[in-house]
matplotlib code that plots the C-alpha trace (Angstrom):
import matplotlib.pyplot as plt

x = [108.2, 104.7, 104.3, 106.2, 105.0, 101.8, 102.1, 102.5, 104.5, 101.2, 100.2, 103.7, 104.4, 100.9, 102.2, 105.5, 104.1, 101.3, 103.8, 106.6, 104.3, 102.6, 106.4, 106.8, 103.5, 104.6, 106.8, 104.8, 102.0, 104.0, 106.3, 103.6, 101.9, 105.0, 106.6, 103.4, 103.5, 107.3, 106.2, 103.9, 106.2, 108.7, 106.5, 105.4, 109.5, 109.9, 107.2, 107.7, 111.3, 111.3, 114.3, 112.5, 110.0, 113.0, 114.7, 111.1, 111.3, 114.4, 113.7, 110.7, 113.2, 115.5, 112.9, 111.3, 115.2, 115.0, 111.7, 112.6, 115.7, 114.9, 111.2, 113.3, 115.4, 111.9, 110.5, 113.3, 112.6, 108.2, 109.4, 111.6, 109.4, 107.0, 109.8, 111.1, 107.9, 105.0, 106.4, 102.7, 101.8, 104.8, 104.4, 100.8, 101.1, 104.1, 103.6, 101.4, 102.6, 106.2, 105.1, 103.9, 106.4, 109.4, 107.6, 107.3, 110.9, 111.9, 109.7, 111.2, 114.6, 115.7, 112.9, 112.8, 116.2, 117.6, 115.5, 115.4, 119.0, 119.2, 116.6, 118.1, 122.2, 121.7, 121.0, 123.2, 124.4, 121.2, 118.1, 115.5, 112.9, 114.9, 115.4, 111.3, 110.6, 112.4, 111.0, 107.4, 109.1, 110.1, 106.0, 104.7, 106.7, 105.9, 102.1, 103.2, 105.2, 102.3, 99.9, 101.6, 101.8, 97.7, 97.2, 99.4, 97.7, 94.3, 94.4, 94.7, 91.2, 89.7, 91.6, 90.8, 92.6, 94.1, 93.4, 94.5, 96.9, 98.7, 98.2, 99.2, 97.4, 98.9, 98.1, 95.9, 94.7, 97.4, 95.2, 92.8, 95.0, 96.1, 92.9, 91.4, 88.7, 89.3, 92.7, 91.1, 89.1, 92.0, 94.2, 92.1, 91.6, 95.2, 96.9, 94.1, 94.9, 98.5, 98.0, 96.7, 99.5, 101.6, 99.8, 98.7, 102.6, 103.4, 100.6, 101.9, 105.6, 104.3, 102.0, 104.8, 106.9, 103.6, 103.3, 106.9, 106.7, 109.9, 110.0, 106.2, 105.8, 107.1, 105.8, 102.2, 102.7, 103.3, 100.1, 98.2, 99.3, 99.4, 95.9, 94.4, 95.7, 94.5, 91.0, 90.8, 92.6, 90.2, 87.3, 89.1, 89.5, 86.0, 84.5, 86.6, 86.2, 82.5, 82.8, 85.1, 82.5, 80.1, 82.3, 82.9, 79.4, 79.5, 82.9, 83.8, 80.5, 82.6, 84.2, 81.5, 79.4, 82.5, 83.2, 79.3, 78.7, 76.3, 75.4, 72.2, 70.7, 68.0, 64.6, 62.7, 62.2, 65.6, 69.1, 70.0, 73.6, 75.3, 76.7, 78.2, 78.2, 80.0, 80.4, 81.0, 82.8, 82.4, 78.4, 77.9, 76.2, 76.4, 76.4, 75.5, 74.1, 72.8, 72.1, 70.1, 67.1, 67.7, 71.2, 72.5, 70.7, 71.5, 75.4, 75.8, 73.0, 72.2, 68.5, 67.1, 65.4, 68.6, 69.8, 73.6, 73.6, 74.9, 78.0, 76.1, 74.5, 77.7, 79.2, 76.8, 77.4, 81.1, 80.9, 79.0, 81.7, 84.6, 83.8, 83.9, 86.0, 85.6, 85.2, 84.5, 87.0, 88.0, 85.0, 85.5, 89.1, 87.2, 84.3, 86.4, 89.3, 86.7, 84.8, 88.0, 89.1, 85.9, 85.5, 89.3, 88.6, 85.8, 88.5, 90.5, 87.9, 86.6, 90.0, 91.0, 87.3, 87.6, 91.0, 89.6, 86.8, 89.8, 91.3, 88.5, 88.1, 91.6, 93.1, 95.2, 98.5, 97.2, 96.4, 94.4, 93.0, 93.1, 97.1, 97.8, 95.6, 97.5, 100.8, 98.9, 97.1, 100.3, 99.5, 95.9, 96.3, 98.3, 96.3, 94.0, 95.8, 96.6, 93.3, 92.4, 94.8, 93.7, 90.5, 91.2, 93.4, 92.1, 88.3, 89.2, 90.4, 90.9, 91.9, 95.4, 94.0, 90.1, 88.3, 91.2, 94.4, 93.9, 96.5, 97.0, 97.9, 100.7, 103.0, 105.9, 107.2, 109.6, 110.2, 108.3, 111.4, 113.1, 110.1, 110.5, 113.9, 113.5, 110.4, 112.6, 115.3, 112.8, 111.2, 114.5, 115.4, 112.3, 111.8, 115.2, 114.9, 111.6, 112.6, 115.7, 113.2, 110.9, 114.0, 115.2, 112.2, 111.2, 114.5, 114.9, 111.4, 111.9, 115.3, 113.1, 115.1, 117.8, 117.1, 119.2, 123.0, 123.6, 125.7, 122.7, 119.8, 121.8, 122.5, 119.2, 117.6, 118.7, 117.6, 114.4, 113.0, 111.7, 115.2, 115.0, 112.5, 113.0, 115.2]
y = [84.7, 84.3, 88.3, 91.1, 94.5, 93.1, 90.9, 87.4, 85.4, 85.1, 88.8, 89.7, 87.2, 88.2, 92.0, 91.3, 88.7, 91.6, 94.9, 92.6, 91.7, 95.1, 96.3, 94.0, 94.6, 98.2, 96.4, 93.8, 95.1, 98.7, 95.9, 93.6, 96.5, 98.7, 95.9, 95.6, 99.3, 99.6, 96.4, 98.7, 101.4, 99.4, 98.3, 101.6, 102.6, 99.1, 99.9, 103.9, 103.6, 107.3, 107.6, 109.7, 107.1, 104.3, 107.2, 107.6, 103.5, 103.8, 106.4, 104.4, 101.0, 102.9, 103.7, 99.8, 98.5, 101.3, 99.3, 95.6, 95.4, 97.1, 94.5, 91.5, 92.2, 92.4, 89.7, 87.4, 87.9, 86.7, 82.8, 82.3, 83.3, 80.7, 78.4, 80.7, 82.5, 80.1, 76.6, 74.8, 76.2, 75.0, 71.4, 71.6, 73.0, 72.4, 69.6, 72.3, 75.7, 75.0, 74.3, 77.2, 79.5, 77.1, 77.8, 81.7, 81.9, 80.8, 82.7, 85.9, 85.6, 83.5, 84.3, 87.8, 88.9, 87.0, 88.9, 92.1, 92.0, 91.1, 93.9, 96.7, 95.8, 94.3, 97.5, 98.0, 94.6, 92.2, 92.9, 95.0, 92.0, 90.4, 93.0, 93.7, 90.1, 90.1, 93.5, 91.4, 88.2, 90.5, 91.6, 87.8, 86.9, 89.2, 88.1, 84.5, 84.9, 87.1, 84.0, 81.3, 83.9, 84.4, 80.9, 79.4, 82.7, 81.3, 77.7, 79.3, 80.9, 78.2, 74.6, 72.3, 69.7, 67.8, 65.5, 65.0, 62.6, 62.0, 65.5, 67.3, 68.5, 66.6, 67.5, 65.2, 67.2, 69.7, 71.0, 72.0, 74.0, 75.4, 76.2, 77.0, 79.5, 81.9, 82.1, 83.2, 85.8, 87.2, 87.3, 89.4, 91.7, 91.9, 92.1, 95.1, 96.5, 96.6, 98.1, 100.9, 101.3, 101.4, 103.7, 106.2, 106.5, 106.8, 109.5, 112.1, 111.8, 112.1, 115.5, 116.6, 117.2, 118.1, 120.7, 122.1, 121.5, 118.7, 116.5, 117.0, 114.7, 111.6, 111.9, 113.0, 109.5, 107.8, 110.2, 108.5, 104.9, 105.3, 106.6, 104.2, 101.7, 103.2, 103.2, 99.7, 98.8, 100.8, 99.3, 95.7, 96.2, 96.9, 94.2, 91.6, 93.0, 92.6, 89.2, 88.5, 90.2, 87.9, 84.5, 85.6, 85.0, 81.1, 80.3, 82.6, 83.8, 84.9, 87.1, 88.3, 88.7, 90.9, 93.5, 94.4, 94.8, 92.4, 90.6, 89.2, 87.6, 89.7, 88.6, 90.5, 89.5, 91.4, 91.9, 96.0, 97.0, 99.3, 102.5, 103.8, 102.0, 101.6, 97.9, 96.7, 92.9, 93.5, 93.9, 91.6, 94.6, 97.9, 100.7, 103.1, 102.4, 103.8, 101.7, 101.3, 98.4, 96.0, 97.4, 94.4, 91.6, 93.3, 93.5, 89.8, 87.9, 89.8, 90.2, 91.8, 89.0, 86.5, 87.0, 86.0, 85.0, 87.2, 87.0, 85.7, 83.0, 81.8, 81.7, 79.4, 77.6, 77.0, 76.4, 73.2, 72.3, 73.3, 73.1, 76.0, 78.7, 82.5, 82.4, 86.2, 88.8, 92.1, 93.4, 97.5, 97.3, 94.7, 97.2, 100.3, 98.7, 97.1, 101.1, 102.5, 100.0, 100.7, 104.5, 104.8, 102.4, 104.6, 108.0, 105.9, 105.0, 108.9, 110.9, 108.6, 109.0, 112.7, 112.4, 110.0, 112.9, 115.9, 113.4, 113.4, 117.3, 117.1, 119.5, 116.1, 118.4, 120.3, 118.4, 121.1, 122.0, 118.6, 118.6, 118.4, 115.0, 114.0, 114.3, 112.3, 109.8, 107.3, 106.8, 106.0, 102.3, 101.7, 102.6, 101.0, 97.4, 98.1, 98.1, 95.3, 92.9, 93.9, 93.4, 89.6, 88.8, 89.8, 88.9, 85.4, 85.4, 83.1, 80.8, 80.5, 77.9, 78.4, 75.4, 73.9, 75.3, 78.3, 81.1, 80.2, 76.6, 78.0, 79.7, 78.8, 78.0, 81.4, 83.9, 87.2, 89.5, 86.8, 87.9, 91.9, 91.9, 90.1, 92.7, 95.7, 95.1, 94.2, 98.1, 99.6, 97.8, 98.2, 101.2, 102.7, 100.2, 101.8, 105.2, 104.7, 103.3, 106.5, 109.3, 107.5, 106.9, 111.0, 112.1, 110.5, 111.1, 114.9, 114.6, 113.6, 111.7, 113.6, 114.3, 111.3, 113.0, 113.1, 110.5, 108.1, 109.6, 108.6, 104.9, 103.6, 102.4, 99.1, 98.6, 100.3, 98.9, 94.7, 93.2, 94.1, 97.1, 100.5, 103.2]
z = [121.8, 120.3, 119.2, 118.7, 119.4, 119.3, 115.6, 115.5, 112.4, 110.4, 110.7, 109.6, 107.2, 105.7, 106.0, 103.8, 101.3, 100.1, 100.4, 98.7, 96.3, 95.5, 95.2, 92.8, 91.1, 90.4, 87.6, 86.1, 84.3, 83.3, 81.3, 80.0, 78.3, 77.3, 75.4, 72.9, 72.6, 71.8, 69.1, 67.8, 67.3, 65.9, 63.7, 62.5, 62.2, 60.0, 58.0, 56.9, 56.9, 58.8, 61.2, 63.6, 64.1, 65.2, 67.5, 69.1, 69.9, 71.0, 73.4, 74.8, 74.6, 76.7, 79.7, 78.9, 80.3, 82.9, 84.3, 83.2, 85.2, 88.3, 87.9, 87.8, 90.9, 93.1, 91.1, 92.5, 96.2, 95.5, 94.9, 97.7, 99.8, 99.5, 101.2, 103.8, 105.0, 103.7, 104.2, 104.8, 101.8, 99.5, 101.3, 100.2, 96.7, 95.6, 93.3, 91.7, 92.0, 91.1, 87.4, 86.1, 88.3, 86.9, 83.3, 84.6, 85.2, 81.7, 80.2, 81.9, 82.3, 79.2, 76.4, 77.6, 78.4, 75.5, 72.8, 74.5, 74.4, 71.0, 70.1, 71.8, 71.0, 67.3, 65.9, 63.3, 63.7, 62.3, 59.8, 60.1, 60.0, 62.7, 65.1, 64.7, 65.5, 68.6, 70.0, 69.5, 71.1, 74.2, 74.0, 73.7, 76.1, 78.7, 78.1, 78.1, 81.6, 83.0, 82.2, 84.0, 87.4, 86.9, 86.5, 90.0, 91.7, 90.0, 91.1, 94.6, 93.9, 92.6, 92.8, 89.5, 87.9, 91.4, 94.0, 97.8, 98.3, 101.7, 102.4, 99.9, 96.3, 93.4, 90.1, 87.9, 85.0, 84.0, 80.9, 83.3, 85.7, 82.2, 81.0, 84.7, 83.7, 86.9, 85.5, 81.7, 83.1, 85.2, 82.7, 80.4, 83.1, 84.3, 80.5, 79.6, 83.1, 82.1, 78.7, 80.7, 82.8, 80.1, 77.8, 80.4, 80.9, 77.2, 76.8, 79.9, 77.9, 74.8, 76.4, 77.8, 74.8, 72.7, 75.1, 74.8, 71.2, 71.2, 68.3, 67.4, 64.7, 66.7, 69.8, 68.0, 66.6, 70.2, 71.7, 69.0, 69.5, 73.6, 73.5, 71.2, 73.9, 76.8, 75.7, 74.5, 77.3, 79.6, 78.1, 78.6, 82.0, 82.5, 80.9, 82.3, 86.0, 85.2, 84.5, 87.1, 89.5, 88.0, 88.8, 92.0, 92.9, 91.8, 92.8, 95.8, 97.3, 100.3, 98.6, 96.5, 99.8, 101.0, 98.8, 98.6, 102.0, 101.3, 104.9, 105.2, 102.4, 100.7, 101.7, 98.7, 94.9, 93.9, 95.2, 96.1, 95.3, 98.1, 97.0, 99.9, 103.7, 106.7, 107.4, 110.5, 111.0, 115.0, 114.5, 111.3, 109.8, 108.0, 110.5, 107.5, 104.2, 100.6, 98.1, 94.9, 94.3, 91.7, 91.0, 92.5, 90.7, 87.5, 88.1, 89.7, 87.3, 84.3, 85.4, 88.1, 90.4, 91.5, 95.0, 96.2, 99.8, 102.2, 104.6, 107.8, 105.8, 104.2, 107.8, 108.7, 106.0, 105.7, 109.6, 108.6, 105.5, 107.3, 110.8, 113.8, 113.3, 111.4, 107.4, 107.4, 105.4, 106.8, 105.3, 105.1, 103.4, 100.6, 100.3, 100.2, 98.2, 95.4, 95.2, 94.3, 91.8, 89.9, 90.2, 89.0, 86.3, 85.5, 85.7, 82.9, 80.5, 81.1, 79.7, 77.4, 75.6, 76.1, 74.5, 71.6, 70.6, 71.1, 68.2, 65.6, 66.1, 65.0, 68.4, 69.5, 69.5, 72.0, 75.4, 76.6, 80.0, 81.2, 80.3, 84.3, 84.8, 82.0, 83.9, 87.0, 84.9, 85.0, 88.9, 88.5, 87.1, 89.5, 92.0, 90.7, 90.7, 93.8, 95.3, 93.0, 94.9, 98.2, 96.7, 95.3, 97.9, 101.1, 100.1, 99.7, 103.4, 105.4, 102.3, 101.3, 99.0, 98.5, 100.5, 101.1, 103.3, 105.6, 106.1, 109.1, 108.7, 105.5, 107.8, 108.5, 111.9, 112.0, 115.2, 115.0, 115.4, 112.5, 109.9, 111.2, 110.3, 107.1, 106.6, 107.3, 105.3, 102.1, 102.8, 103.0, 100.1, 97.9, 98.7, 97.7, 93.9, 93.3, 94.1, 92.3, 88.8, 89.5, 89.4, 86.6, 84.6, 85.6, 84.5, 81.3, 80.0, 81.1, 78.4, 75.7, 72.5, 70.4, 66.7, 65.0, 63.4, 59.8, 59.7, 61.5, 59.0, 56.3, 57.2, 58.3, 55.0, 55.5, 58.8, 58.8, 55.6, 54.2, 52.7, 48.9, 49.2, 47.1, 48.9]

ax = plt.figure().add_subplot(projection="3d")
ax.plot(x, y, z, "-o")
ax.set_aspect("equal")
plt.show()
């Protein structure tokens, strides 16, 4: 049996590989960027010695475990399926790959589960100074894991540092693969990308219980701290998605090609960017388009006379690299996908400014009429992500390996009904964990934190303030 209901092994493996992983990616960046917040407001608690502060970090702590240990159970199922779904690919990569995912794994489960437990059940038990330094472990570490992830996903992108022996890509240059710019440039845009999910979430709790008028002083302290890290984190993910934009054009002009409609290569002195079309993969052109002259030059080269080459050039092209065969992305999805990315980008960098100048005119207690978008600004990021991956990953299609290994040569040699029934049970199961992290995440925000008993005010001295300081 060669197709199930119409889809073959590839187009379901390709199927559960990107909802698996977009599952997962629900996690990953709301913990990368939470755990430098929480940091931050440990920090702050250290520092002023004010219990309310601590009980405000504690608070946040306690939804931070909510999201790490749900995170970790989906993060599990992404490496295994390399050998059971993709087993061309590990053969090829493997030598490779299994480094920095090996690395990823000891970042996350032993670095970060070690000090996270030591932050969040030494209190009481160890010092102030160590109980701060392993709240910024836990954030470090998340980074550090996150890196190792970008980098395996970036060497698929854009292979450096191996060579081609007896088949398979062996690694020759380790500092390279390390150091792989694509990886650099990704990483800044997927760390800023994950301060704002995190901050964006910290701000609608913290404007919740502004609103209500719950615990003012701390959570005015969180607003200010969230917001803070939603603009810088806005503005990071901005100018890193430019520059990634900009790579894209020297390392995968496909891809570039792809997510601007861009088809035929422009014939004039400058490059046009399209703002809104209806491309068409049958056709191998845009049944509708607006764009904008010189737009295009300026965003890809800084100048407004380069030209990239267009998608039916680039077929021709690879054709004569690679030999016969179809090196053209689902275009529309790209396009789409890569418009929305932007314009939400653009709705994150927009209220968190507004927010910033509602600051200096000293009304920050008061999330005004945009209090609603608050409450719906957590889901915009990750939306946003979202549509970057489709973005990244199916504009570098039909690479599994850029240049190298097709998707279609990775598969493994699985029944379709085998991969639907491993596909199923993964939805059902997803599904239910990410429901389960949302009600619980909703509900305990919606509780707010309790005002620390007498007998808890009077203890904390010790733990909140430097070894030897005045009380």
């Amino acid at each position: 049996m060669n197709e199930i209901f119409g889809f073959s092994t590839l187009d379901l493996s390709r199927f559960q590989f990107a909802t698996t992983s977009i599952f997962h990616y629900f996690f990953v960046p709301f913990t990368v960027g939470f755990a430098l917040i929480i940091a931050i407001l440990q920090t702050m608690a250290y520092r002023s010695g004010d219990p309310k502060l601590e009980n405000l970090t504690r608070f946040f702590g306690h939804l931070f475990f909510i999201n790490f240990a749900v995170g970790v159970v989906t993060g599990i199922v992404q490496e295994f399926q390399f050998g059971m779904n993709w087993q061309g690919f590990s053969n090829f990569v493997g030598n490779i790959f299994g480094v920095p995912l090996a690395l990823e794994v000891l970042m996350a489960f032993f670095l970060e589960s070690t000090f996270l437990g030591l932050w969040w059940f030494g209190k009481g038990k160890i010092r102030a100074w160590a109980s701060l330094a392993s709240i910024w472990t836990v954030a470090v570490a998340t980074a550090i894991s996150a890196y190792w992830v970008i980098m395996a996903n970036a060497w698929m992108q854009h292979p450096v540092g191996f060579e081609i022996k007896g088949g398979r890509a062996v690694m020759t240059d380790a500092l390279a693969i390390v150091l792989n710019p694509k990886g650099l440039q990704w990483f800044a845009h997927i760390f800023t990308g994950g301060l704002t999910v995190a901050a964006f979430f910290v701000l609608a709790v913290s404007a919740y219980h502004l609103r209500r008028r719950h615990n003012v002083d701390a959570f005015r302290t969180s607003f200010k701290v969230a917001l803070l890290t939603a603009f810088i984190g806005s503005l990071g993910v901005t100018a890193a998605g430019h520059l990634q934009g900009q790579s894209a054009v020297r390392d995968q002009p496909m891809k570039y090609a792809a997510f601007s409609a861009l088809w035929d290569t422009p014939t004039g002195t400058q490059m046009p960017e399209s703002l809104l079309a209806l491309p068409s993969n049958s056709l191998r052109e845009n049944r509708f388009e607006v764009s904008l002259p010189y737009l295009g030059s300026f965003l890809a080269f800084n100048n407004f006379t380069d030209k990239a080459k267009g998608i039916n050039e680039l077929q021709r092209e690879y054709e004569a690299r690679y030999g016969p065969g179809n090196y053209i992305p689902w275009v529309w999805p790209v396009y789409w996908a890569f418009r929305v990315m932007v314009g939400l980008g653009g709705v994150m960098l927009i209220v968190s400014a507004i927010y910033v100048w509602r600051w200096r005119r000293g009304k920050l207690d008061d999330p005004g009429r945009l209090y609603p978008l608050l409450l719906f600004m957590p889901l915009v990021p990750h939306f946003a992500n979202f549509t970057g991956f489709i973005t990244t990953e199916m504009g570098r299609q039909p690479w599994i390996v850029q240049g190298l290994l097709r998707t279609q040569d990775a598969v493994s040699s699985l029944s379709p009904l085998t991969v639907l029934v491993s596909l199923s049970a993964f939805w059902i199961v997803y599904l239910t964990l990410i429901s389960l992290d949302i009600f619980l995440l909703t509900r305990t925000a919606r509780a707010g934190m309790h005002e620390p008993d007498a007998q808890t005010a009077s203890i904390p001295a010790p733990n909140y303030l430097p070894e030897g300081a005045a009380q």
